[in-house]
N, C-alpha and C positions, 0 to 999 in steps of 0.2 A: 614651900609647904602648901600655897595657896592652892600649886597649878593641879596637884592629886586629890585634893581634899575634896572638890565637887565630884569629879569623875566618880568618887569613891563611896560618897553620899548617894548619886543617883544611882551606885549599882546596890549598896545596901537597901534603897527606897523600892526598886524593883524584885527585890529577894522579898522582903520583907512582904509584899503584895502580893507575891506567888506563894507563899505561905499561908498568908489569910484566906485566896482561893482556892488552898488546898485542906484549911484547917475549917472555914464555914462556909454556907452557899451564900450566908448574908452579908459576908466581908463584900461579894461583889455590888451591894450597895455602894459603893465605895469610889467605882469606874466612872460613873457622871461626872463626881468631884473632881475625879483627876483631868477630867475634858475639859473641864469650866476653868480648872488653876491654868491647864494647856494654854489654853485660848486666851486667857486674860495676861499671861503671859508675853506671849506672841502679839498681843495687840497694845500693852503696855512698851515693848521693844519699838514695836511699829511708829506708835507716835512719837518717842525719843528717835527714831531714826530720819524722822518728817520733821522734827523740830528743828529751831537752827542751832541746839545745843547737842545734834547726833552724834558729834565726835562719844558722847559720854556715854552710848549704847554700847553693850559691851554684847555682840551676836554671837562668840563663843559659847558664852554664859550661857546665854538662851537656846545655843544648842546642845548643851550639855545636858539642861534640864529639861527641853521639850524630847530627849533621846529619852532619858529616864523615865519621862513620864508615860511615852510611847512603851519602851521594855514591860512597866508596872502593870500598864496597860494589856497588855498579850503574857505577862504572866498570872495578872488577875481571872483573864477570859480559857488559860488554859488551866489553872487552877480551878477553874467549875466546872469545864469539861471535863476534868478527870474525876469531880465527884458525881457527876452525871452517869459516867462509866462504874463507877464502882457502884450504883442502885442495877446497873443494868447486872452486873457480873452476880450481885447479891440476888438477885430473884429471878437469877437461869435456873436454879433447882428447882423453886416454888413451879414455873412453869412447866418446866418438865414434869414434875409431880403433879401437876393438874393436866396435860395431858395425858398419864397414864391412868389416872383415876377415871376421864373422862372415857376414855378405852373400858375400862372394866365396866364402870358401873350404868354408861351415857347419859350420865347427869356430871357437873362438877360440885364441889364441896360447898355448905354453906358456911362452912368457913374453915381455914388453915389449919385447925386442930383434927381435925376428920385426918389429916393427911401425914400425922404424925404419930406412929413413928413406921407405917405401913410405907410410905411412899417419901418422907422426907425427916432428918434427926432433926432438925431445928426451923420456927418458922424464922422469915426473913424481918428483916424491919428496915424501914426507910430511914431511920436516925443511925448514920452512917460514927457516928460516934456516942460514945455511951454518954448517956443521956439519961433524966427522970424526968426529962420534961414532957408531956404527948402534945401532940397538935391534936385538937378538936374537930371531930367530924371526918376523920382517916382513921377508924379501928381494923383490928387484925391485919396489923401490918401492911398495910395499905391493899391490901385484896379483898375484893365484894362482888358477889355475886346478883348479876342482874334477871338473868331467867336461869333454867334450869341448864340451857345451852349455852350460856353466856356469860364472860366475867369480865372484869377489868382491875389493874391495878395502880393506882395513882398516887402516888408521895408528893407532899408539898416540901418545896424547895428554899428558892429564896423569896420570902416574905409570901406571896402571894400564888406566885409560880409553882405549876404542877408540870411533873413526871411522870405520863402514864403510857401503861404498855397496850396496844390492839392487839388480842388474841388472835381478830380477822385477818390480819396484815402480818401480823409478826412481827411489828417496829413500836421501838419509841418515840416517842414524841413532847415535845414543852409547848404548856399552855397557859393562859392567864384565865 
């Protein structure tokens, strides 16, 4: 019973983690811990293996769980790149609708309601789940307008971390 039971724990422990990366950006708070449990791991094996009581290291074990934590690991990191992906997927219309505005009018909006319902049915919003909570200091759905030529759009992520798109460039980009 014993020999399934970890196997079976580190692939629930790994599920469970690429869920939190896919359910919030702040679950990936979460990734240090699993490096630190990793390593303290690994270095608790190491010196039972250095001792002269190493018979009682058990390296399976610790490969079991340094796998798991590894999997947790890359399913945590793709669980935030896939909510990275979904801010980008959600504000291709905003864009496009601010380039055509900009077209018409050569100025862009001073803000997202201008563009509704002539150029876009719904503004976008960075709160990739429904939500009542706002983050402060990111209004109209994370779009602001800097000059008359100019805008940007920036969603805060996890904790601190921003999401913003360059108009100039055409890419996204993550910043602190």
């Amino acid at each position: 019973m014993t020999r399934w039971l970890l196997p079976a724990l580190m692939l629930l422990g790994a599920a469970m983690m690429t869920l939190l990366g896919h359910l919030s950006f702040t679950a990936a708070l979460l990734v240090p811990f699993l490096v630190l449990g990793g390593a303290g791991l690994l270095l608790v094996t190491l010196v039972l293996a250095l001792s002269p009581a190493r018979k009682s290291a058990n390296f399976v074990t610790l490969a079991y769980l340094l796998g798991g934590i590894a999997l947790a690991y890359a399913g945590m990191t793709r669980g935030t790149s896939w909510r990275f992906d979904r801010i980008e997927e959600e504000f291709a219309p905003l864009i496009t609708a601010l380039d055509a505005y900009h077209a018409e009018t050569g100025r862009y909006p001073e803000s997202v309601a201008e563009l509704i319902p002539a150029h876009l049915s719904k503004a976008p919003s960075c709160a990739l789940e429904d939500s009542s909570e706002q983050r402060p200091g990111i209004a109209d759905g994370g779009y602001y307008r800097t000059t008359a030529d100019t805008y940007g759009i920036t969603c805060m992520t996890i904790v601190f971390w921003k999401y913003s798109y360059n108009p100039e460039k055409k890419y996204w980009y993550g910043w602190d």
